[in-house]
Each structure stands twice: as C-alpha cells, then as structure tokens.
C-alpha positions as CSV (number, residue, x, y, z in Angstrom):
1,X,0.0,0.0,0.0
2,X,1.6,3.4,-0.7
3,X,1.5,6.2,1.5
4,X,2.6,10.1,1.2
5,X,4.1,11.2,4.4
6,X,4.3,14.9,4.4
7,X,6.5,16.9,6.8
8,X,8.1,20.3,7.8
9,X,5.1,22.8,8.2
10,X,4.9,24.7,10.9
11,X,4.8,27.9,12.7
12,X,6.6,31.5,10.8
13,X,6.3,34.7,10.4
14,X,6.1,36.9,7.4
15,X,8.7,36.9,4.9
16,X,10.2,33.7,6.8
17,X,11.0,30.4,5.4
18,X,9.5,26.4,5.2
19,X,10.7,23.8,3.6
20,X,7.9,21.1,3.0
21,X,8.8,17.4,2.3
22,X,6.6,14.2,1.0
23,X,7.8,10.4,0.8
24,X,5.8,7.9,-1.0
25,X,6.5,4.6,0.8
26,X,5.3,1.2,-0.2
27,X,5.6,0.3,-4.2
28,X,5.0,3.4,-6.4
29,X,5.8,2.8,-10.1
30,X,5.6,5.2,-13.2
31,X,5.2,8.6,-11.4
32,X,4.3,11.2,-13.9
33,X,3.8,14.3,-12.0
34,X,4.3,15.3,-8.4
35,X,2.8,18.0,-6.8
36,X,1.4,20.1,-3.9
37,X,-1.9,21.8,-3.6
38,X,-3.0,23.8,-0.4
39,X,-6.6,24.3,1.2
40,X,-7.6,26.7,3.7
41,X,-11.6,26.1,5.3
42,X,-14.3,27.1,3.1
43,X,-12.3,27.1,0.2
44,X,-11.6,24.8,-2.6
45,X,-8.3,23.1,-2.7
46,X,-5.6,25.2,-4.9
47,X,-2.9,23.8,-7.0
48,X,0.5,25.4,-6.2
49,X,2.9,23.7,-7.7
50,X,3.1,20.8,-9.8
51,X,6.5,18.8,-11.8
52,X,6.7,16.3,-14.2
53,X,10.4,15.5,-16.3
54,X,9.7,18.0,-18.7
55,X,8.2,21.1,-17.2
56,X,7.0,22.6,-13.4
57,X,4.1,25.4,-12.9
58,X,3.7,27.7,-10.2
59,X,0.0,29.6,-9.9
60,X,0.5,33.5,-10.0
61,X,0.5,33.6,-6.2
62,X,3.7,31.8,-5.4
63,X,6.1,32.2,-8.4
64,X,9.7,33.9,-7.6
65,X,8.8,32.7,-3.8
66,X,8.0,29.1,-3.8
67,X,10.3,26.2,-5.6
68,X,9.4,22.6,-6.6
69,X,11.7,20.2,-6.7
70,X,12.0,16.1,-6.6
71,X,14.0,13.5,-6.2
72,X,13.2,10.4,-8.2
73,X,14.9,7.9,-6.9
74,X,13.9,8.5,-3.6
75,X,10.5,9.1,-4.5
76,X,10.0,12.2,-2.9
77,X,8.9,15.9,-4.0
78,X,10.2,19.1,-1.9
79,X,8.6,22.4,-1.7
80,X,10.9,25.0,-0.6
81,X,8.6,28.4,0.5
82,X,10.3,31.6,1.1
83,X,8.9,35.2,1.4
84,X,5.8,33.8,3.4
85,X,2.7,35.6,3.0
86,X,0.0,35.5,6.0
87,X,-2.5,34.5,2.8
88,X,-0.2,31.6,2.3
89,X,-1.9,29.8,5.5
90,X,-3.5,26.6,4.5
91,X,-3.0,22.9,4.8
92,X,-0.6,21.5,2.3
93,X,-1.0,18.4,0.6
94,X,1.5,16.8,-1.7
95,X,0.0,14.6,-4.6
96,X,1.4,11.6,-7.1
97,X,0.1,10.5,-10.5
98,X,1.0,7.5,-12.1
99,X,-1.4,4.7,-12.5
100,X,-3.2,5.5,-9.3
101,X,-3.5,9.4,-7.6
102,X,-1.9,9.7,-4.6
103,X,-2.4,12.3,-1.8
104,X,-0.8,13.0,1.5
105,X,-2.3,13.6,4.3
106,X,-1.6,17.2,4.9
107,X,0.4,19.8,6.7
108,X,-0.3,22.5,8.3
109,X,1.6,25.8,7.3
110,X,0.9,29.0,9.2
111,X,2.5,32.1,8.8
112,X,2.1,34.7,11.2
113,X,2.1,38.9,10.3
C-alpha cells in the first residue's frame, strides 16, 4: 500500500521560510507528476505547484517565492517556501500520479504577520 508522508510545516512569520517534504513509501511505479496543492476552510483546494520531467508550474500567487523540486529515486517531491505571506496559510497536501492518484495527508503551514 503506498502512503505520502508529508512533513516540515509549521509555525513563521512573514517573509520567513518552510521547507515542506513528501515520501511515498510502499511500491510506487511510473510517477508522472508530483505535486502540492493547499486548502484553507471554506475554500476549494488550490494547485500550487506541480513537476513532471519536462516542465514545473507555479500559480501566479507563489512564483519567484515558492520552488518545486523532486528526487526520483527516492521518490519524494520538496517544496521549498520563502517570502511567506500571512495568505499563504493553508493545509498543504502533496499529490502523485501514475497509474493511481496519490495524496498525503496534509500539513499544516501557518505564517504569522
């Protein structure tokens, strides 16, 4: 059975730092995109970022603050988040495709003003 395991939200203030993390355990084959999407209550879950081997996409809100990258081989996907905006507050999820959608099970990024 695979699993995301998400980790490194947290507590910051503006214009800090995070560095969010997400490792698929169990069998995961054929991944072609990883990803991360954030939700706040009341609102729909948002796309942030997303990478597959040819191409990554930021939405408006994050690009020239927030970076995608992934490590195949371990099977993980990193989201480094700089220049932390209080609107940035949400539960992060990270999310697989390959055969199957995969999603983490969320963490919680706070940023204070």
């Amino acid at each position: 059975q695979v699993q995301l395991v998400e980790s490194g939200g947290g507590l910051v203030q503006a214009g800090g730092s995070l560095r969010l993390s997400c490792k698929a355990s169990g069998s995961i084959f054929s991944i072609r995109a990883m990803g991360w999407y954030r939700q706040v209550p009341g609102k729909q879950r948002e796309l942030v970022a997303t990478s597959t081997s040819t191409s990554t996409y930021y939405t408006e809100s994050v690009k020239g603050r927030f970076t995608i990258s992934r490590d195949n081989a371990k099977n993980t996907v990193y989201l480094q988040m700089s220049g932390l905006k209080p609107e940035d507050t949400a539960v992060y999820y990270c999310n697989m495709i390959g055969p199957l959608t995969y999603w983490g099970q969320g963490t919680q990024v706070t940023v204070s003003s």
